[in-house]
One Martini backbone bead per residue (centre of mass of N, CA, C, O) as a GRO file, in nm:
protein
  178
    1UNK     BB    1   3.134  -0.458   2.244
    2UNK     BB    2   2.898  -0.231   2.230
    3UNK     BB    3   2.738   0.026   2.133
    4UNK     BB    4   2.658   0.328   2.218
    5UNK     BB    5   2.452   0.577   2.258
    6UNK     BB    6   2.383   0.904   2.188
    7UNK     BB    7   2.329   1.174   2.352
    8UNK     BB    8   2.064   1.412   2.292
    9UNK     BB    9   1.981   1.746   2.346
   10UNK     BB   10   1.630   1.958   2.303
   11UNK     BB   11   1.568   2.238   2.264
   12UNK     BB   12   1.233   2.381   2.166
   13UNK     BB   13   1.074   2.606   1.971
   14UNK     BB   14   0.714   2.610   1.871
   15UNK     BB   15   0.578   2.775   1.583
   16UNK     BB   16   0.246   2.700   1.429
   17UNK     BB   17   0.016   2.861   1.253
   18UNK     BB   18  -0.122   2.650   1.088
   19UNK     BB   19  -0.191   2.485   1.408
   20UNK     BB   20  -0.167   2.689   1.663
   21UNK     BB   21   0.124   2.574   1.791
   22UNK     BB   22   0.255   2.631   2.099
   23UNK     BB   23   0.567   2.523   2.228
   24UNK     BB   24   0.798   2.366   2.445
   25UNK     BB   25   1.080   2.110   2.424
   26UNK     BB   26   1.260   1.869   2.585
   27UNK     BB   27   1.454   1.655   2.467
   28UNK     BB   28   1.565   1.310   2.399
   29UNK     BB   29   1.828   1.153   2.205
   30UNK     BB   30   1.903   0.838   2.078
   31UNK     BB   31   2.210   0.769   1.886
   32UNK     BB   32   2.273   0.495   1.692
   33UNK     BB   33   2.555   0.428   1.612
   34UNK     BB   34   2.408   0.375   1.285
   35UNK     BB   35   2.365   0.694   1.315
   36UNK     BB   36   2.319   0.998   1.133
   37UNK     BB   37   2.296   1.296   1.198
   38UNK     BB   38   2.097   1.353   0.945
   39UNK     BB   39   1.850   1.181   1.071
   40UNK     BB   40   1.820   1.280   1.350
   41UNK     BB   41   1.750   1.541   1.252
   42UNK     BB   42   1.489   1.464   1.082
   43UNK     BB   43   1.337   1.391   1.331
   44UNK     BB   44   1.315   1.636   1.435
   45UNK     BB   45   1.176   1.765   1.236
   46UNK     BB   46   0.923   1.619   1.241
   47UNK     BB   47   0.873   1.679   1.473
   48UNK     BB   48   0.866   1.922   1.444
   49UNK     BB   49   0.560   1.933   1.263
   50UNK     BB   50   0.386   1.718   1.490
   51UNK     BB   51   0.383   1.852   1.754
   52UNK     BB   52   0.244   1.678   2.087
   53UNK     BB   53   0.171   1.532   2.355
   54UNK     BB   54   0.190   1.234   2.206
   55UNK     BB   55   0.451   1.237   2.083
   56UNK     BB   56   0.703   1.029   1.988
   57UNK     BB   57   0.968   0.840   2.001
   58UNK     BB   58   1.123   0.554   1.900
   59UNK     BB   59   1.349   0.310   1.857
   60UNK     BB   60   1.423   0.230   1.572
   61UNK     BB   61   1.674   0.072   1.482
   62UNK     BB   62   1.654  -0.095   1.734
   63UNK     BB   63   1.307  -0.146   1.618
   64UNK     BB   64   1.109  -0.227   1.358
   65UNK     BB   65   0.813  -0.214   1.521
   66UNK     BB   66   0.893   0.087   1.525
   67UNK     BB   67   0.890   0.379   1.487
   68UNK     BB   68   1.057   0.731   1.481
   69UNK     BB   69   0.735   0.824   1.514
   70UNK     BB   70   0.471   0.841   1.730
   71UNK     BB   71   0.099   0.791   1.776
   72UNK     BB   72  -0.158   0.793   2.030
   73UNK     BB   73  -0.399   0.652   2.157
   74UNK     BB   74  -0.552   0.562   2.451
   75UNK     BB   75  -0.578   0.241   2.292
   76UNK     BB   76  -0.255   0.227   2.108
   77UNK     BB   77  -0.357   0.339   1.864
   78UNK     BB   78  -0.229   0.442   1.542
   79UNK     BB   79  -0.224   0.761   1.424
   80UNK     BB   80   0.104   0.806   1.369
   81UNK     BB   81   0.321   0.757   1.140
   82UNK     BB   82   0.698   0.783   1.126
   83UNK     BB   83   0.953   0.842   0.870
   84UNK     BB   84   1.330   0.807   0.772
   85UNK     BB   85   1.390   0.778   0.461
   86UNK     BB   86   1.405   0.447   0.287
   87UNK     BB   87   1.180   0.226   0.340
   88UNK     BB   88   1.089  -0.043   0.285
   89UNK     BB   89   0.789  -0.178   0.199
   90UNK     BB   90   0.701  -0.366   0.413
   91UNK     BB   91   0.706  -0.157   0.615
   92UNK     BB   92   0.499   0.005   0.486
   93UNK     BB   93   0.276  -0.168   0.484
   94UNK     BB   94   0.251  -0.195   0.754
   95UNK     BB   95   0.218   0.098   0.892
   96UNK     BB   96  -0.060   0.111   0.700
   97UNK     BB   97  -0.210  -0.129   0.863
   98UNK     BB   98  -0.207   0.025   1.176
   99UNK     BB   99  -0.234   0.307   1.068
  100UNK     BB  100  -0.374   0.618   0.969
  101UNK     BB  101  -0.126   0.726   0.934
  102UNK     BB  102   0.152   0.795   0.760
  103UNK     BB  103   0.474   0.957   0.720
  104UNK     BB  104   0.817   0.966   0.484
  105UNK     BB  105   1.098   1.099   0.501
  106UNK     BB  106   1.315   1.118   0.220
  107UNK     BB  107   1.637   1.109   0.171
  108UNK     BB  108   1.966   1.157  -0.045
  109UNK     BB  109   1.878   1.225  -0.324
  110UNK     BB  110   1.908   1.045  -0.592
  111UNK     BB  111   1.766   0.807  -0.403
  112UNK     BB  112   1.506   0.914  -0.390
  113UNK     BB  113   1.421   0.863  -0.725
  114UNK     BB  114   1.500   0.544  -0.710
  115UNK     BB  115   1.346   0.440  -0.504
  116UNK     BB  116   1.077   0.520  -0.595
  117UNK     BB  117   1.071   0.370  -0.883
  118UNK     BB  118   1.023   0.104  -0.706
  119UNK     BB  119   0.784   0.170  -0.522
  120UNK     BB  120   0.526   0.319  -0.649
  121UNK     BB  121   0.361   0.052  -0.770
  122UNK     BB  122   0.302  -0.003  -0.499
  123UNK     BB  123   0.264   0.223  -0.265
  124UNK     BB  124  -0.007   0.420  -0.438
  125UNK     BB  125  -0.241   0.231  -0.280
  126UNK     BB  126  -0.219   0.480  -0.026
  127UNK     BB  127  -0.416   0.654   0.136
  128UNK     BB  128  -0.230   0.684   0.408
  129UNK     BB  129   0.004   0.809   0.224
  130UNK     BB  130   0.336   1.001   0.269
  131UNK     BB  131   0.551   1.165   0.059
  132UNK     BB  132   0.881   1.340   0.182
  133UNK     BB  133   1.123   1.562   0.054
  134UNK     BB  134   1.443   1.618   0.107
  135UNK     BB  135   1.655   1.833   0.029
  136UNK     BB  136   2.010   1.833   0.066
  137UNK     BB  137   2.013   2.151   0.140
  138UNK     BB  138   1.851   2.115   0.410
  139UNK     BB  139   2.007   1.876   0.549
  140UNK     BB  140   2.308   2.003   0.541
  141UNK     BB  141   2.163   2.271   0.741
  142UNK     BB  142   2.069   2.081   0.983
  143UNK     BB  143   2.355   1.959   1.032
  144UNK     BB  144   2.491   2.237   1.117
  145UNK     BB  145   2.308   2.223   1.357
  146UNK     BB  146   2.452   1.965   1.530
  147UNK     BB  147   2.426   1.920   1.851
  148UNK     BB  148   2.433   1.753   2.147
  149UNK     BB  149   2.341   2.060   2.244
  150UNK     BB  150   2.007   2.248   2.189
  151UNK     BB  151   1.891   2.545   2.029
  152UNK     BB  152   1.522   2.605   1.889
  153UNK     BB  153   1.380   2.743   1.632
  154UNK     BB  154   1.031   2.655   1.525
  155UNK     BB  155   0.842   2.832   1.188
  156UNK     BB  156   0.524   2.812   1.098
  157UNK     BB  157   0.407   2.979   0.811
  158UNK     BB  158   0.218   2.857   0.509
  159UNK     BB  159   0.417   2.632   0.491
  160UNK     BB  160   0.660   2.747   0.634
  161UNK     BB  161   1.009   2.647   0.732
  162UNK     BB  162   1.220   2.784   1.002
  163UNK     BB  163   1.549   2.693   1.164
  164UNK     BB  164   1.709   2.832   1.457
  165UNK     BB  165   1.992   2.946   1.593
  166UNK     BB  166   2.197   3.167   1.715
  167UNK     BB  167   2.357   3.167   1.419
  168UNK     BB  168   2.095   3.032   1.240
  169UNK     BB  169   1.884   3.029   0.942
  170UNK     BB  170   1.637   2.777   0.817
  171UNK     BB  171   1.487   2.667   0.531
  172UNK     BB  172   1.262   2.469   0.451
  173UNK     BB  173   1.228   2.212   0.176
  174UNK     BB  174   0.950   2.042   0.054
  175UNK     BB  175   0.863   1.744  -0.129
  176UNK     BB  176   0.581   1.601  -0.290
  177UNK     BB  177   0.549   1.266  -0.401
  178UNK     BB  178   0.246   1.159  -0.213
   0.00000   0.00000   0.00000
Protein backbone atom coordinates (compact mmCIF):
# COMPACT_ATOMS: atom_id res chain seq x y z
CA UNK A 1 0.00 0.00 0.00
CA UNK A 2 1.56 3.59 -0.89
CA UNK A 3 2.01 6.18 1.66
CA UNK A 4 0.26 8.53 2.18
CA UNK A 5 1.27 12.72 2.26
CA UNK A 6 1.46 14.31 5.49
CA UNK A 7 -0.70 17.01 5.91
CA UNK A 8 0.39 20.75 7.35
CA UNK A 9 -1.63 23.31 8.08
CA UNK A 10 0.18 27.18 8.31
CA UNK A 11 -1.21 30.54 8.90
CA UNK A 12 1.36 32.83 7.50
CA UNK A 13 0.94 36.84 8.18
CA UNK A 14 3.34 38.56 5.77
CA UNK A 15 4.38 41.91 5.74
CA UNK A 16 6.34 42.65 2.96
CA UNK A 17 7.69 46.29 2.80
CA UNK A 18 9.68 46.03 -0.11
CA UNK A 19 6.44 45.27 -2.38
CA UNK A 20 4.15 46.75 -0.27
CA UNK A 21 2.07 42.95 0.41
CA UNK A 22 0.45 42.48 3.63
CA UNK A 23 -1.66 39.60 3.63
CA UNK A 24 -2.83 36.80 6.28
CA UNK A 25 -2.82 33.68 4.17
CA UNK A 26 -4.04 29.98 5.87
CA UNK A 27 -2.41 27.64 3.86
CA UNK A 28 -2.45 23.32 3.40
CA UNK A 29 0.77 22.05 2.37
CA UNK A 30 0.66 18.48 1.53
CA UNK A 31 4.29 16.52 2.80
CA UNK A 32 4.72 13.73 0.16
CA UNK A 33 5.65 10.80 1.88
CA UNK A 34 9.68 10.93 0.39
CA UNK A 35 9.79 15.04 1.33
CA UNK A 36 11.58 16.09 4.39
CA UNK A 37 11.15 18.59 6.69
CA UNK A 38 13.62 20.94 5.45
CA UNK A 39 12.15 21.05 1.66
CA UNK A 40 8.69 21.45 2.83
CA UNK A 41 10.04 24.63 4.99
CA UNK A 42 11.56 26.37 2.16
CA UNK A 43 8.29 25.86 -0.27
CA UNK A 44 6.91 27.71 2.66
CA UNK A 45 9.50 30.15 2.38
CA UNK A 46 9.34 30.56 -1.32
CA UNK A 47 5.67 31.36 -0.70
CA UNK A 48 6.23 34.09 1.75
CA UNK A 49 9.21 35.53 -0.38
CA UNK A 50 6.27 36.16 -3.66
CA UNK A 51 3.40 35.89 -1.83
CA UNK A 52 0.53 36.88 -4.26
CA UNK A 53 -3.47 36.32 -4.75
CA UNK A 54 -2.43 34.01 -7.44
CA UNK A 55 0.53 31.90 -6.22
CA UNK A 56 -0.02 28.22 -5.87
CA UNK A 57 2.00 25.23 -4.69
CA UNK A 58 1.88 22.78 -7.36
CA UNK A 59 1.73 18.96 -7.11
CA UNK A 60 5.69 18.76 -6.48
CA UNK A 61 7.16 15.91 -6.22
CA UNK A 62 4.13 13.63 -7.24
CA UNK A 63 3.57 15.28 -10.91
CA UNK A 64 7.34 16.12 -12.74
CA UNK A 65 4.93 18.29 -15.08
CA UNK A 66 4.53 21.54 -12.22
CA UNK A 67 6.74 23.13 -10.25
CA UNK A 68 7.17 23.00 -6.33
CA UNK A 69 4.92 26.67 -6.69
CA UNK A 70 3.91 28.67 -9.19
CA UNK A 71 2.02 31.73 -10.68
CA UNK A 72 -0.31 32.15 -13.99
CA UNK A 73 -2.12 34.48 -15.68
CA UNK A 74 -5.33 34.47 -16.83
CA UNK A 75 -4.60 32.31 -19.73
CA UNK A 76 -2.73 29.33 -17.74
CA UNK A 77 0.50 31.21 -19.07
CA UNK A 78 3.18 30.37 -16.46
CA UNK A 79 4.61 33.71 -15.09
CA UNK A 80 6.37 32.66 -12.55
CA UNK A 81 7.83 29.20 -11.82
CA UNK A 82 9.72 28.23 -8.49
CA UNK A 83 12.10 24.98 -7.72
CA UNK A 84 13.19 24.41 -4.43
CA UNK A 85 16.55 21.76 -3.62
CA UNK A 86 18.76 21.21 -6.84
CA UNK A 87 16.42 20.15 -10.01
CA UNK A 88 18.14 18.20 -13.28
CA UNK A 89 19.42 20.61 -15.60
CA UNK A 90 16.57 19.33 -18.02
CA UNK A 91 14.16 19.98 -15.39
CA UNK A 92 15.20 23.83 -15.61
CA UNK A 93 15.59 24.40 -19.15
CA UNK A 94 11.80 23.05 -19.51
CA UNK A 95 10.61 25.59 -16.57
CA UNK A 96 12.63 28.36 -18.65
CA UNK A 97 10.82 27.92 -21.84
CA UNK A 98 7.29 27.35 -20.46
CA UNK A 99 7.52 30.38 -17.79
CA UNK A 100 8.73 34.09 -17.87
CA UNK A 101 10.46 34.17 -14.82
CA UNK A 102 12.34 30.74 -13.21
CA UNK A 103 13.18 31.20 -9.72
CA UNK A 104 15.43 28.21 -7.56
CA UNK A 105 15.95 28.02 -4.23
CA UNK A 106 18.82 25.53 -4.02
CA UNK A 107 19.60 24.09 -0.51
CA UNK A 108 22.08 21.16 0.95
CA UNK A 109 25.30 23.00 1.63
CA UNK A 110 27.80 21.68 0.01
CA UNK A 111 25.88 20.13 -2.50
CA UNK A 112 24.77 23.14 -4.03
CA UNK A 113 28.58 24.60 -5.24
CA UNK A 114 28.89 20.97 -6.43
CA UNK A 115 25.60 20.83 -8.36
CA UNK A 116 26.03 24.30 -9.81
CA UNK A 117 30.09 23.58 -11.09
CA UNK A 118 27.66 20.50 -13.00
CA UNK A 119 24.97 22.98 -14.11
CA UNK A 120 26.28 26.32 -15.01
CA UNK A 121 27.71 25.82 -18.03
CA UNK A 122 24.33 24.78 -19.65
CA UNK A 123 22.10 26.95 -17.49
CA UNK A 124 23.85 30.51 -17.78
CA UNK A 125 22.24 31.25 -20.80
CA UNK A 126 18.95 31.38 -19.54
CA UNK A 127 18.00 35.64 -19.06
CA UNK A 128 14.90 34.54 -16.95
CA UNK A 129 16.37 32.04 -14.34
CA UNK A 130 17.01 33.44 -10.77
CA UNK A 131 19.16 30.83 -8.90
CA UNK A 132 19.57 31.68 -4.61
CA UNK A 133 20.98 29.09 -2.13
CA UNK A 134 19.60 29.07 0.93
CA UNK A 135 22.67 28.34 3.57
CA UNK A 136 22.48 25.27 6.00
CA UNK A 137 22.23 27.87 9.09
CA UNK A 138 18.82 29.45 7.77
CA UNK A 139 17.41 26.10 6.70
CA UNK A 140 18.56 24.32 9.66
CA UNK A 141 16.52 27.01 11.57
CA UNK A 142 13.55 26.96 9.72
CA UNK A 143 13.27 23.10 10.22
CA UNK A 144 13.64 24.13 14.24
CA UNK A 145 10.37 25.87 13.65
CA UNK A 146 8.10 23.42 11.65
CA UNK A 147 4.91 21.91 13.16
CA UNK A 148 2.04 19.99 11.54
CA UNK A 149 0.58 23.16 12.45
CA UNK A 150 1.97 26.41 12.40
CA UNK A 151 1.89 30.40 12.86
CA UNK A 152 4.22 32.51 11.17
CA UNK A 153 5.00 35.73 10.51
CA UNK A 154 7.03 36.74 7.63
CA UNK A 155 8.62 40.16 7.56
CA UNK A 156 10.47 41.74 4.80
CA UNK A 157 12.20 44.98 4.67
CA UNK A 158 15.48 46.44 2.42
CA UNK A 159 15.75 43.24 1.51
CA UNK A 160 16.12 41.51 4.89
CA UNK A 161 14.18 38.47 5.84
CA UNK A 162 12.73 37.76 9.04
CA UNK A 163 10.80 34.90 9.97
CA UNK A 164 9.38 33.93 13.65
CA UNK A 165 6.44 31.78 15.13
CA UNK A 166 5.38 32.35 19.27
CA UNK A 167 9.12 30.91 20.41
CA UNK A 168 11.68 32.13 18.01
CA UNK A 169 13.02 34.28 14.90
CA UNK A 170 15.21 33.51 12.30
CA UNK A 171 16.83 35.85 9.83
CA UNK A 172 16.90 34.25 6.56
CA UNK A 173 19.70 34.95 4.50
CA UNK A 174 20.14 34.50 0.90
CA UNK A 175 22.73 34.30 -1.58
CA UNK A 176 22.66 35.19 -4.91
CA UNK A 177 24.18 32.06 -7.43
CA UNK A 178 22.54 33.73 -10.35
Amino acid sequence: MALKSTICKADVQISNMDTNYYAQHSLTLAQHPSETEERLMLRLLAFMLHASDTLEFGKGLSNEEEAALWEKDLTDHVTLWIEVGTPDEKRIRKACHKSDRVIIYAYGGRAVSIWWQQTQKNLGRFDNLQILSVPKESSDALVAMYERTMQLQCTIQDGGIWISNNKDTVQVELDRIL
